[in-house]
Backbone as CSV, one residue per row, in Angstrom:
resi,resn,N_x,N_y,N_z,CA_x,CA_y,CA_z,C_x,C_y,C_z
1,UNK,1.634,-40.728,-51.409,0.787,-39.568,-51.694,0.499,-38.769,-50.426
2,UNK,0.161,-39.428,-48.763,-0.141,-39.151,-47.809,1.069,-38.047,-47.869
3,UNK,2.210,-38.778,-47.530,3.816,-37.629,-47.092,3.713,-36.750,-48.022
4,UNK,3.341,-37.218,-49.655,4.203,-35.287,-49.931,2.671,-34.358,-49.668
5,UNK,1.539,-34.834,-49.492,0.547,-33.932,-48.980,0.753,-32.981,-47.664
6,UNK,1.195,-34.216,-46.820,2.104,-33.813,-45.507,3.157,-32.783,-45.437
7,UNK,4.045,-32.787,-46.598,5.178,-32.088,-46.398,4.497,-30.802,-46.971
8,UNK,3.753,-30.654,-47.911,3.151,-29.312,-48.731,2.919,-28.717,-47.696
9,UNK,1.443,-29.263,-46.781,1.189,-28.776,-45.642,2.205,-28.353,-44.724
10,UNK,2.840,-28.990,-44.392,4.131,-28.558,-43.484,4.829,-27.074,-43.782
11,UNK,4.936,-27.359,-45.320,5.781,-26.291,-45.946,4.787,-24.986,-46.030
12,UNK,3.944,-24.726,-46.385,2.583,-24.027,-46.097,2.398,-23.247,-45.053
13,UNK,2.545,-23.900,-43.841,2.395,-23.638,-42.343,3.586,-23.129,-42.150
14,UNK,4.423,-23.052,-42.658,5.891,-22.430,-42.289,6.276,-21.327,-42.927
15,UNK,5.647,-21.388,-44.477,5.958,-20.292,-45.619,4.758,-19.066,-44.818
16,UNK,3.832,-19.377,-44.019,3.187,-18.428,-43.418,2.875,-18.352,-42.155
17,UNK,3.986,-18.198,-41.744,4.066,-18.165,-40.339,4.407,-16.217,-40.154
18,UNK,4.170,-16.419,-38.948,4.051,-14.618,-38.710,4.909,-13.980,-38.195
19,UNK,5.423,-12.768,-38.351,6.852,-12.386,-38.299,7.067,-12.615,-36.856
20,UNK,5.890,-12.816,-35.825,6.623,-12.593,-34.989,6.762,-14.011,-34.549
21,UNK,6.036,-15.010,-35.045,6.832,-16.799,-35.173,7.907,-16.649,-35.547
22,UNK,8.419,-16.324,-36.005,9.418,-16.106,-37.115,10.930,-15.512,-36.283
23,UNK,10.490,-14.388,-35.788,11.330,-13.750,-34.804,11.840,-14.377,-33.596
24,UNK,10.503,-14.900,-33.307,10.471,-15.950,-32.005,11.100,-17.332,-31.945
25,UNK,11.326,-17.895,-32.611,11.645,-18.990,-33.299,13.102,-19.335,-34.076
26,UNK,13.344,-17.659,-34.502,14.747,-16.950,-35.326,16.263,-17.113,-34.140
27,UNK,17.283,-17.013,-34.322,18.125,-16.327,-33.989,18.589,-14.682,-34.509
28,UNK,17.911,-14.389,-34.642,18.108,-12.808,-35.728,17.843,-11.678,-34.218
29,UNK,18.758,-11.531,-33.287,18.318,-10.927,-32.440,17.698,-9.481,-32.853
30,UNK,18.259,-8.565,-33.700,17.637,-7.413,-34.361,16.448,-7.583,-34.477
31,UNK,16.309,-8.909,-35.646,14.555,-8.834,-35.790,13.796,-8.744,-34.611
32,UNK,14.436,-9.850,-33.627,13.588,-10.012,-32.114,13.359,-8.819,-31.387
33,UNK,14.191,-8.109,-31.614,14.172,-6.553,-30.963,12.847,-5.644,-31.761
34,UNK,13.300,-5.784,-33.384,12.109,-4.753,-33.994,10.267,-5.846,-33.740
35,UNK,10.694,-6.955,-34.106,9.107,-7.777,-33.531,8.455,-7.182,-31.868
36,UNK,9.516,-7.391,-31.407,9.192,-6.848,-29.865,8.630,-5.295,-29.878
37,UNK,9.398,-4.715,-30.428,8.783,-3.453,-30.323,7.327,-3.228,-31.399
38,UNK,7.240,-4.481,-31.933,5.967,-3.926,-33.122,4.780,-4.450,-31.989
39,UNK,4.828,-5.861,-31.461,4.087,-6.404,-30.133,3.752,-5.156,-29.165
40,UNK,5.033,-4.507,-28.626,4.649,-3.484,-27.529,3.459,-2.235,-27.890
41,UNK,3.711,-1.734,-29.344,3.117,-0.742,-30.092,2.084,-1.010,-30.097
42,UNK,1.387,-2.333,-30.410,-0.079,-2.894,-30.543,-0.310,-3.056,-29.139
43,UNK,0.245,-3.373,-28.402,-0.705,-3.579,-26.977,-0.440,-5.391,-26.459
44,UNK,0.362,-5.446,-27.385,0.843,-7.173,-26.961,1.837,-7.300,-26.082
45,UNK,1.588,-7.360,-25.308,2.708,-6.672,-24.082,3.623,-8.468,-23.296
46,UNK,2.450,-8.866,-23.512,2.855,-10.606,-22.798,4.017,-11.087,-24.427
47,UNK,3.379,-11.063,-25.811,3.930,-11.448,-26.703,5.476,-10.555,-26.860
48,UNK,5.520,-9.176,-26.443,6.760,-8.310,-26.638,7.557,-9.181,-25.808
49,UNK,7.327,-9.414,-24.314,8.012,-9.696,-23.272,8.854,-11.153,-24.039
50,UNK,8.023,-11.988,-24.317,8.788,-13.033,-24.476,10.359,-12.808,-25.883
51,UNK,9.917,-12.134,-26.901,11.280,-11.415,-27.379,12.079,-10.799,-26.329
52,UNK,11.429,-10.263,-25.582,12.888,-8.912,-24.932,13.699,-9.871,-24.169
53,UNK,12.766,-10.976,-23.437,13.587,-12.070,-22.629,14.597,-12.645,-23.080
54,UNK,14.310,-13.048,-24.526,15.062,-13.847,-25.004,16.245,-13.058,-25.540
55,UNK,16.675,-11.549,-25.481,17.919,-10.886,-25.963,18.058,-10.248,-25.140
56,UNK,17.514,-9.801,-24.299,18.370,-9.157,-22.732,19.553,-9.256,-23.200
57,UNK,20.053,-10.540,-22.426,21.456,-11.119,-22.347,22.334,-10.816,-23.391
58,UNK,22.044,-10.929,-25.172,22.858,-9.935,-25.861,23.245,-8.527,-26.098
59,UNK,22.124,-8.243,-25.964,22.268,-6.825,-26.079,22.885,-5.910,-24.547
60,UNK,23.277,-6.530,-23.765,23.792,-6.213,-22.181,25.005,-5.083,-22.638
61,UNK,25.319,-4.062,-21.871,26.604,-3.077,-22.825,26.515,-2.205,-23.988
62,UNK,25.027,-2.662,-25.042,24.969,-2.062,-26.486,24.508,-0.933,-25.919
63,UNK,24.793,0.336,-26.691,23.616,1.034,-26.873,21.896,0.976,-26.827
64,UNK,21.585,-0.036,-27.389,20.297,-0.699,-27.322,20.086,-0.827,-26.267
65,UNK,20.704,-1.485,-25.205,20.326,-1.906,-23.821,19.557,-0.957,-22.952
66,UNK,19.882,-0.153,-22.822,18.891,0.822,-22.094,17.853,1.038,-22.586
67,UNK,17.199,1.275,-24.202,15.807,1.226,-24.368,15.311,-0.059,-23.496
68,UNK,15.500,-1.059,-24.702,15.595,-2.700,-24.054,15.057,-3.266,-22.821
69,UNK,16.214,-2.586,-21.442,15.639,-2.598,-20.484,14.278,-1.954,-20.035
70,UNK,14.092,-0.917,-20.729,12.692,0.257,-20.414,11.462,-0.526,-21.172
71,UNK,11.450,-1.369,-21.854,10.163,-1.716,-22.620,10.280,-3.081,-22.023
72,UNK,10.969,-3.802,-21.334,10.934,-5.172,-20.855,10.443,-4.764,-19.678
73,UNK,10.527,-3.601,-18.657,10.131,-3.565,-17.323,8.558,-3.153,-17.576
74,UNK,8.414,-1.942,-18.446,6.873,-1.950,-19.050,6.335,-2.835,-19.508
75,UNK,6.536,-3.796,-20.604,5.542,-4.662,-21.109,5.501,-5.682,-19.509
76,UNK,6.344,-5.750,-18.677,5.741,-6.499,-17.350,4.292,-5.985,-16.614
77,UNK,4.954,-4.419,-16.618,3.729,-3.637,-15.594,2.085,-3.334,-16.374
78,UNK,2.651,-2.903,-18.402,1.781,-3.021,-18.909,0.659,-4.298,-19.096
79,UNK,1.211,-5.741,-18.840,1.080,-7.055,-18.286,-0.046,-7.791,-17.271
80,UNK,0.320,-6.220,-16.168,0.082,-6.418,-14.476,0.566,-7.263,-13.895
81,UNK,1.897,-7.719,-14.266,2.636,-8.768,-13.480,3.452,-7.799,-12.949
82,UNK,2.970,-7.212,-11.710,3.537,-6.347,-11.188,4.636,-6.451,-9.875
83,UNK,4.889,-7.563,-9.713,6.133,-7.955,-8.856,7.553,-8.116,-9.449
84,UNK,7.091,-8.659,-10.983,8.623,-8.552,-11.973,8.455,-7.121,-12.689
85,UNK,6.979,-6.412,-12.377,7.780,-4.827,-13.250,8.536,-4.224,-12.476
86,UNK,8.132,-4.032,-10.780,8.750,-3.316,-9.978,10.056,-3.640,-9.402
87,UNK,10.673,-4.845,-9.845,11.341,-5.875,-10.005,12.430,-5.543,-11.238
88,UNK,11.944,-5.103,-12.031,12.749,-4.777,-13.606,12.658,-3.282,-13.598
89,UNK,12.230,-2.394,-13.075,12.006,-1.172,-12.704,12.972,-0.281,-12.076
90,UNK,13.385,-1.221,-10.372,14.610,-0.784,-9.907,15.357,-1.203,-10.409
91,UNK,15.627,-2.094,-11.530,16.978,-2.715,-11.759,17.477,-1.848,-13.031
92,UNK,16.749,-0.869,-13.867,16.422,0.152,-14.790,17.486,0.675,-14.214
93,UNK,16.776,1.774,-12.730,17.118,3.265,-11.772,18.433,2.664,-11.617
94,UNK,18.513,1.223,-11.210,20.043,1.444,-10.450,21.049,1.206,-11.773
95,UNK,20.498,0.369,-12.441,21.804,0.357,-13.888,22.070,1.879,-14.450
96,UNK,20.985,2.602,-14.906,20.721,3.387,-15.876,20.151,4.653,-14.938
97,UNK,20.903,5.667,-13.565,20.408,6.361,-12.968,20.506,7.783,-14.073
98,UNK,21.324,8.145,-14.798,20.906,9.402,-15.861,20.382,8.992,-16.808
99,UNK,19.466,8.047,-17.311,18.784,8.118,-18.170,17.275,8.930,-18.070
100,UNK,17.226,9.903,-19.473,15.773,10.590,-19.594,14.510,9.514,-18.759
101,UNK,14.895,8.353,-18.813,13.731,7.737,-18.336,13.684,6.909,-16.819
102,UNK,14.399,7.419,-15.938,14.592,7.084,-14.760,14.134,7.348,-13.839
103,UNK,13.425,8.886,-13.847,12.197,9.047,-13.492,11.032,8.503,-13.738
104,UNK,10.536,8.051,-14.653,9.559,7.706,-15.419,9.638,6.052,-14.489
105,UNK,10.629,5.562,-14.545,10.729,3.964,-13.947,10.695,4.423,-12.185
106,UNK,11.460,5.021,-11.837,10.991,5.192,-10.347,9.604,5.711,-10.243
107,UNK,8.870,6.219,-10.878,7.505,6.375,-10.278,6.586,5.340,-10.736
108,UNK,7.322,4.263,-11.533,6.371,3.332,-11.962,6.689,1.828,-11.169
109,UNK,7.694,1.726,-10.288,8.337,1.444,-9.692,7.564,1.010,-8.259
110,UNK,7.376,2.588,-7.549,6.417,2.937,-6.619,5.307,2.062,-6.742
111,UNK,4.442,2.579,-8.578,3.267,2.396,-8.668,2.994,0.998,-8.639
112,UNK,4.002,0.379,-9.191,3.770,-1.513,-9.234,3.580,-2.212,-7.719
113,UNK,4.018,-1.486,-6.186,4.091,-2.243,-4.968,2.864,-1.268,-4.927
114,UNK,2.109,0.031,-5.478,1.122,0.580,-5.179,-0.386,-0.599,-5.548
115,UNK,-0.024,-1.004,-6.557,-0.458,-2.060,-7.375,-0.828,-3.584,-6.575
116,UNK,0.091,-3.354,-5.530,-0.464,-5.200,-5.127,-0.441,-4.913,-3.766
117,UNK,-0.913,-3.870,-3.686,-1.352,-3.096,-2.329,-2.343,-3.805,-1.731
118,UNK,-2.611,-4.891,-0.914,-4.177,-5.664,-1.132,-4.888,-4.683,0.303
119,UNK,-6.291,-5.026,0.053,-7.485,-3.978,1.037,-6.989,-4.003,2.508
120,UNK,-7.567,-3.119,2.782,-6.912,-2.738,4.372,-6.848,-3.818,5.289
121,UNK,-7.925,-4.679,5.052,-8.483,-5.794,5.959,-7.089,-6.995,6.246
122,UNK,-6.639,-6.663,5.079,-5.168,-7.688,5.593,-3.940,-7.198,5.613
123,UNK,-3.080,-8.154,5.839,-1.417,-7.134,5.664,-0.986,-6.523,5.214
124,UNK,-0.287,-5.651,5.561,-0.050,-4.194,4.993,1.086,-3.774,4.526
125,UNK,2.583,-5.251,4.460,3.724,-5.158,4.604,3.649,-4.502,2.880
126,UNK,2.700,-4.681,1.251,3.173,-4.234,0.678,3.035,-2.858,0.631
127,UNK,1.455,-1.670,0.997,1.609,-0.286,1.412,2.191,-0.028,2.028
128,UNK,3.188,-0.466,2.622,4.283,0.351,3.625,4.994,0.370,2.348
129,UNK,5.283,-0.840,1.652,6.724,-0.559,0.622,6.390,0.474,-0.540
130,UNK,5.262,0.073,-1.007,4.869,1.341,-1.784,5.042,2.542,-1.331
131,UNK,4.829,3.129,-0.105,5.049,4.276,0.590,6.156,5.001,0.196
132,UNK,6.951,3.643,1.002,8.299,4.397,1.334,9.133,4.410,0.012
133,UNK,8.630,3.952,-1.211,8.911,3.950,-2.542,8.283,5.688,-2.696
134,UNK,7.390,5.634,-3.129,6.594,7.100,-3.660,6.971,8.363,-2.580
135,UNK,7.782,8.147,-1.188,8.193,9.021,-0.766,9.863,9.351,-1.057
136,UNK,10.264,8.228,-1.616,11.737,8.040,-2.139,11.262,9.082,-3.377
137,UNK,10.783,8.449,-4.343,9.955,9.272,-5.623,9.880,10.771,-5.121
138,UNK,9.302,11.066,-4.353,8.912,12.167,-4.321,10.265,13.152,-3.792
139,UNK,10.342,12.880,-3.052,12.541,13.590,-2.672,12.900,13.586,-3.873
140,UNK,13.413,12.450,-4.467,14.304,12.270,-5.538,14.130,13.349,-6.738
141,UNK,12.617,13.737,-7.049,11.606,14.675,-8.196,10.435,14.788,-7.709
142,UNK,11.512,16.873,-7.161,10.302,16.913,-6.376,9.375,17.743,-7.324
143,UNK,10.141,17.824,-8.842,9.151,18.719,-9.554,8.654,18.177,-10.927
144,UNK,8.349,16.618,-10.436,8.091,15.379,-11.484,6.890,15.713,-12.420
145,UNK,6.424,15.659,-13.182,5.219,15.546,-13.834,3.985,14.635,-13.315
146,UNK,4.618,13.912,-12.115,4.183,12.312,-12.124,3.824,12.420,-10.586
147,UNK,4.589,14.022,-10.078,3.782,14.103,-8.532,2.731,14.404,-8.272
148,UNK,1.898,15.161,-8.822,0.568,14.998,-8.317,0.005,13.767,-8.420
149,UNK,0.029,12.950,-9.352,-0.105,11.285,-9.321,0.334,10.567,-8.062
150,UNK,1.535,10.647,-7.824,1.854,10.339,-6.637,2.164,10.485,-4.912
151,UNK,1.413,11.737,-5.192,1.145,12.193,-3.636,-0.436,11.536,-3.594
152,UNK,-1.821,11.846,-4.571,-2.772,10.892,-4.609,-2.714,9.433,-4.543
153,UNK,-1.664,9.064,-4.922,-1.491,7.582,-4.607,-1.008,7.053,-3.449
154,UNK,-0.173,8.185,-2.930,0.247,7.759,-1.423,-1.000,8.434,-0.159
155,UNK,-1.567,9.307,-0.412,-2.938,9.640,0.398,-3.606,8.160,0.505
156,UNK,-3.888,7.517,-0.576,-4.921,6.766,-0.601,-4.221,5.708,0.410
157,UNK,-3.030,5.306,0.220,-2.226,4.312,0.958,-2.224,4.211,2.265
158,UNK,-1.913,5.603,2.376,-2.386,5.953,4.134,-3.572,6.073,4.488
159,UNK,-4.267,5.933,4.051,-6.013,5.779,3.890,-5.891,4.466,4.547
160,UNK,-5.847,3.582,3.561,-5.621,1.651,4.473,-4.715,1.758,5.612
161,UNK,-3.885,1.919,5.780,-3.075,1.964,6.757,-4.191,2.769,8.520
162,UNK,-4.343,3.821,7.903,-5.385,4.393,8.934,-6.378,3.471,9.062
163,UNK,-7.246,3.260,8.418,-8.242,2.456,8.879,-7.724,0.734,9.432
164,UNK,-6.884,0.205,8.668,-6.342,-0.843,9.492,-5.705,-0.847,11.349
165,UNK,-5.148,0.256,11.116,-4.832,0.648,12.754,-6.130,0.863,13.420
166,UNK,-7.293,1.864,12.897,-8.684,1.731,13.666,-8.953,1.098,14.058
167,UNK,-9.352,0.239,13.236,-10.043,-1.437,12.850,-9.437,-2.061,14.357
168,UNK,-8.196,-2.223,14.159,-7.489,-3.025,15.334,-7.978,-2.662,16.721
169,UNK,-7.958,-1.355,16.574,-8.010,-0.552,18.060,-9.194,-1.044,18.567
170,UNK,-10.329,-0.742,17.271,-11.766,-1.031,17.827,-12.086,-2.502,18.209
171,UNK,-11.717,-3.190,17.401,-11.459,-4.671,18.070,-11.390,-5.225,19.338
172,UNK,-10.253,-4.226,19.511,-9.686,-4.631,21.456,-10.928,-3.865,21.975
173,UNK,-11.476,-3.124,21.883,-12.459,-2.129,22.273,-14.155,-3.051,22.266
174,UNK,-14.466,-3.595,20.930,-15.872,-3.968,20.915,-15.413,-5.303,21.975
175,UNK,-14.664,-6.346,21.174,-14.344,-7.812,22.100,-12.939,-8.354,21.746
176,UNK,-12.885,-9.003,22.668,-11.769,-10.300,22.699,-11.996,-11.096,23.432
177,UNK,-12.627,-12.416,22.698,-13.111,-13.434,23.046,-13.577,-13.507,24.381
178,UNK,-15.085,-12.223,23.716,-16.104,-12.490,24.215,-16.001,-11.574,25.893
179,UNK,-14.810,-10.642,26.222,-14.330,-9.460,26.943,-13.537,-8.843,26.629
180,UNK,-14.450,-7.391,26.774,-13.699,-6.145,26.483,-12.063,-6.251,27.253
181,UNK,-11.130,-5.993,25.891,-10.261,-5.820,26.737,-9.284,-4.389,26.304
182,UNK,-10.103,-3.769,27.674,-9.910,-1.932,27.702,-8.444,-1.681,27.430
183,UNK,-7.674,-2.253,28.542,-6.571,-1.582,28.895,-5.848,-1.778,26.839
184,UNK,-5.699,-2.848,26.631,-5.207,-3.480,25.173,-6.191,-2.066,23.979
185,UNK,-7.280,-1.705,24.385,-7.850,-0.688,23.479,-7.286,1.026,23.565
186,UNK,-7.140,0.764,24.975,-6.597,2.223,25.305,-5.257,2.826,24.697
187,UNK,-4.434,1.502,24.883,-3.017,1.572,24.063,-3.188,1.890,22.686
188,UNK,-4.246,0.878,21.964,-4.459,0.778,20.786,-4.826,2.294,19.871
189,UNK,-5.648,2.820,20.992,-6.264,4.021,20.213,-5.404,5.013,20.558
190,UNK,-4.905,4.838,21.237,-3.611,5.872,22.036,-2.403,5.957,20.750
191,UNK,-1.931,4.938,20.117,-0.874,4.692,18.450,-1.661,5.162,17.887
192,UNK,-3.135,4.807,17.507,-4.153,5.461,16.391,-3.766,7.318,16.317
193,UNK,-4.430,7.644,17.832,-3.943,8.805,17.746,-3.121,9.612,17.736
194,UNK,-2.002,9.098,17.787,-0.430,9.283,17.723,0.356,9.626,15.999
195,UNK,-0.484,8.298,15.853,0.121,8.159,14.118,-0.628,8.768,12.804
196,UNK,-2.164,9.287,13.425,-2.966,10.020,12.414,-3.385,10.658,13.001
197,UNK,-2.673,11.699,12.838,-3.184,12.811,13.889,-4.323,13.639,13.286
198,UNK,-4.423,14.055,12.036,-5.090,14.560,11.200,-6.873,13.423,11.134
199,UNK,-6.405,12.716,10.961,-7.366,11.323,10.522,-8.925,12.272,10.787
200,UNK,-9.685,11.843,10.010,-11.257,12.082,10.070,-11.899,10.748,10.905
201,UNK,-11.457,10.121,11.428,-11.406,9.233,12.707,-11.643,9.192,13.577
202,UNK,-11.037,10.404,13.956,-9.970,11.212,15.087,-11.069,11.483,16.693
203,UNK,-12.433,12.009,15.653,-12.881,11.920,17.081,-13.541,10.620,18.065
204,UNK,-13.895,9.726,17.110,-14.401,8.684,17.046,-13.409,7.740,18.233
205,UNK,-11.877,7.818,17.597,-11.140,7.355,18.086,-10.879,8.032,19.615
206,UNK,-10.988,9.209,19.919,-10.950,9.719,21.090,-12.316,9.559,22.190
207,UNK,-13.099,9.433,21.277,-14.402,8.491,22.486,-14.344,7.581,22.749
208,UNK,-14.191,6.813,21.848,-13.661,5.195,22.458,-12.742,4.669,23.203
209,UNK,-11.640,5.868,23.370,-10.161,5.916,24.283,-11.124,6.142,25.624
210,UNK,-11.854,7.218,25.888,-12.619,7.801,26.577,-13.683,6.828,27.605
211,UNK,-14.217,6.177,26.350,-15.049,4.894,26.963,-14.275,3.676,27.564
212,UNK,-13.349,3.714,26.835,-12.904,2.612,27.458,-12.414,2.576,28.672
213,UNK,-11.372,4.058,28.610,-10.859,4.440,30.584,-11.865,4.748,31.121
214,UNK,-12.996,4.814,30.784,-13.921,5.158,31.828,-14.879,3.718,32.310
215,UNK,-15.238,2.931,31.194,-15.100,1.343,32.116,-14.043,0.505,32.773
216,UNK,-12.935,0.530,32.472,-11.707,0.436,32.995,-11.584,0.575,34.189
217,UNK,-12.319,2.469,34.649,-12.019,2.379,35.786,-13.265,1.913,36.614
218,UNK,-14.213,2.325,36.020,-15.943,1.910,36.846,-15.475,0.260,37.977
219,UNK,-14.886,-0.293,36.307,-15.083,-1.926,36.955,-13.718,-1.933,37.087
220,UNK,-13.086,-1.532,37.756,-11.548,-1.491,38.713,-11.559,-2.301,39.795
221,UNK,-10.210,-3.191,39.795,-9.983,-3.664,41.039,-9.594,-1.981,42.354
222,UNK,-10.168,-2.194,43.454,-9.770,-1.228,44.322,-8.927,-0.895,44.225
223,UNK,-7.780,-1.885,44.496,-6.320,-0.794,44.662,-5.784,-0.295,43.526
224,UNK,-6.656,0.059,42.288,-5.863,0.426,41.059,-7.035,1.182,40.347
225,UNK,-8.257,1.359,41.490,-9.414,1.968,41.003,-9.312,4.143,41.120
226,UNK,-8.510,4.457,42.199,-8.752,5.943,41.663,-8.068,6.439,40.839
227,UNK,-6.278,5.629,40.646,-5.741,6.424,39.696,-6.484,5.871,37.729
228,UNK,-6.900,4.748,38.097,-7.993,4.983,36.774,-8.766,6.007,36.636
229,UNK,-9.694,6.111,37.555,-10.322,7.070,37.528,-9.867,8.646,37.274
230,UNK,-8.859,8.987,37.558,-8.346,10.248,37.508,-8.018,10.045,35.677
231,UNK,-7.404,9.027,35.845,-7.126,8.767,34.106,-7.990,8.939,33.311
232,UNK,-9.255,8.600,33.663,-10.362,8.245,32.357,-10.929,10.306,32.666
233,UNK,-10.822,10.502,33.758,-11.038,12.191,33.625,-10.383,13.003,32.655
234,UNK,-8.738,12.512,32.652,-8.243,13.741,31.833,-8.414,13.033,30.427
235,UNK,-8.591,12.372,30.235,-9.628,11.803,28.803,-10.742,12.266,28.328
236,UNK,-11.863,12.389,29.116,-13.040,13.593,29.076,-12.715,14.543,28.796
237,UNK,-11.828,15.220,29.462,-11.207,16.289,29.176,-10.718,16.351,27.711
238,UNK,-9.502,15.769,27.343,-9.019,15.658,26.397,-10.026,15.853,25.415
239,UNK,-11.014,14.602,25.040,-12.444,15.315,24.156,-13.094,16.151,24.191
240,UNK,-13.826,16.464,25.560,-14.573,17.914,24.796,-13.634,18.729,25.006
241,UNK,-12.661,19.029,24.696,-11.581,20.078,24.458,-11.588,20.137,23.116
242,UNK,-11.491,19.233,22.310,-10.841,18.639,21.240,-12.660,18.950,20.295
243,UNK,-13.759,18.663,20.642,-14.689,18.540,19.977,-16.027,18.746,20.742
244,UNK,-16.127,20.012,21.252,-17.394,20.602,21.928,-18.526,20.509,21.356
245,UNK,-18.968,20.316,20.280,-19.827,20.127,19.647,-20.138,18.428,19.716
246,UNK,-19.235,17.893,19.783,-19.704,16.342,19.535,-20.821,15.853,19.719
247,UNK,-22.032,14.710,18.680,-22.758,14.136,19.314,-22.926,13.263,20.419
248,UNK,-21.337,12.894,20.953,-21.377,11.573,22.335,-21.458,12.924,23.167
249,UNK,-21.594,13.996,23.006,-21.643,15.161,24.618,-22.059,14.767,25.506
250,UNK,-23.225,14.625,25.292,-24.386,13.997,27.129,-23.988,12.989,27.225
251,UNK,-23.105,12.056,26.594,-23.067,10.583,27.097,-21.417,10.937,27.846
252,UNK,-21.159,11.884,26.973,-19.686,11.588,27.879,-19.527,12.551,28.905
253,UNK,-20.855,13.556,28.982,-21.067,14.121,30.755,-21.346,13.300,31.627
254,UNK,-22.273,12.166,31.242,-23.035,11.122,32.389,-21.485,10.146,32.600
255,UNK,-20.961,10.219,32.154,-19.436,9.570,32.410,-18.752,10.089,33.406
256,UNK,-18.519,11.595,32.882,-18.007,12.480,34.391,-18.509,12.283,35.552
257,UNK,-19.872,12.924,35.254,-20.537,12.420,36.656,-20.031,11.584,37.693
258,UNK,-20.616,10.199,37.021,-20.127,9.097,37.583,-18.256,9.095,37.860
259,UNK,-17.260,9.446,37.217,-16.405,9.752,37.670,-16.026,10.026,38.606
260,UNK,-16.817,11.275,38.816,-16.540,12.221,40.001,-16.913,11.820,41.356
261,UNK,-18.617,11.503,40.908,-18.748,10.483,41.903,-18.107,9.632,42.751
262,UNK,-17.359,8.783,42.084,-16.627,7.539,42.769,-15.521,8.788,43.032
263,UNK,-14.907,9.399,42.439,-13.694,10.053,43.207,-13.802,10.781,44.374
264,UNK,-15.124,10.808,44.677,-15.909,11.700,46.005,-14.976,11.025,47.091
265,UNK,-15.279,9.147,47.032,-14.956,8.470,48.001,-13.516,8.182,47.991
266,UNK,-12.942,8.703,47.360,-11.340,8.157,47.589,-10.704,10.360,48.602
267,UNK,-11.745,10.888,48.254,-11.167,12.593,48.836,-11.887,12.799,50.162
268,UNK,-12.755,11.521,50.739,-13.643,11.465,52.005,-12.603,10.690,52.746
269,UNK,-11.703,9.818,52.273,-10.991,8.682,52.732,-9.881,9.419,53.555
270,UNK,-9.317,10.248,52.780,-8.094,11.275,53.331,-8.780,12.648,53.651
């Protein structure tokens, strides 16, 4: 009595199972294809994926294949498993470069290494790749629907990137273990200002270049003390040239001063 209760049940659980058990479970690759696409339509993007996986490999050559590929690289990114969308994305562009939707995958492409972009505070190796993705994007279509999206997405990128180079500069600048170490800041802010030239930073970064050649040279060994000094001058210079208005003004006159000062004794010498 137990077994055929068992088997009813069994049979029960199977007579209503759900198309997309069914699909999943099927060899009927068609069905697996239309289940997949009914999953993607609803927003089941993890449940689509596992159909599209499983017929890739037939459908390779069909006609079909190129949708196929386009809803397997989306239901990844739609997912946020964004290392296999951007991953299934280029592999779209390079199979399928005239397809209507090849644009659409290169800027989503971009957007997936835009995606695991982590905060400025740490490595930066994936916003560089995003970059140089969304600047590929942007050459490639330059009259995309998808560029104003992606010139905002690459601003922001260089956003971290800028402040990570700051960050560094100021570092060598506040301490290193426990002494300033100028000369290592001067360089530092010297790339800062090199590589963001624009930056809202900018002046910040040029006082601190400023401060730093100007302790640099204060606390100079002698024989390497006036041409510091002449150095940390055309630095002064360089700022209030650059930003006459600044609030460090009086601090970075009482700098000159003292500059000049000590350079008194190296123009008494000769």
């Amino acid at each position: 009595m137990n077994r055929i209760i068992y088997t009813l049940l069994i049979g029960l659980a199977l007579s209503s199972c759900s198309p997309y058990q069914k699909a999943l479970n099927g060899d009927d690759i068609a069905a697996k294809f239309k289940a997949g696409e009914v999953m993607y339509n609803k927003g089941k993007y993890m449940k689509a994926n596992r159909l599209f996986e499983q017929i890739i490999p037939q459908y390779r050559g069909k006609p079909q294949a190129e949708k196929l590929s386009f809803l397997h690289a989306d239901s990844y990114f739609k997912s946020k498993d964004y290392y296999l969308a951007g991953y299934q994305f280029d592999r779209f562009v390079t199979t399928y470069p005239k397809s209507e939707k090849s644009e659409e995958a290169a800027f989503l492409s971009a957007k997936s290494s835009y995606m695991l972009s982590p905060a400025y505070t740490k490595e930066q190796h994936a916003t560089k790749d995003a970059i140089s993705k969304f600047q590929l994007f942007i050459n490639s279509y330059p009259d995309s629907p998808f560029l104003e999206e992606a010139n905002t997405l690459v601003q922001e990128l260089d956003g971290k990137l800028e402040q990570k180079s700051f960050d560094i500069a100021y570092q060598y600048y506040k301490t290193v273990g426990y002494t300033r170490d100028y000369n290592a800041a001067i360089k530092a802010f010297d790339n800062f200002i090199f590589e963001f030239p624009g930056s809202k930073l900018r002046e910040t970064a040029l006082f601190y270049r400023l401060d730093s050649a100007y302790e640099l040279a204060i606390n100079s060994v002698e024989r390497k003390k006036e041409d510091r000094l002449i150095k940390a001058k055309t630095y002064y210079h360089s700022f209030v040239n650059k930003y006459a208005n600044s609030e460090h003004l009086e601090e970075t006159k009482d700098m000159l001063e003292n500059l000049e000062q000590e350079l008194k004794k190296y123009s008494t010498k000769s």
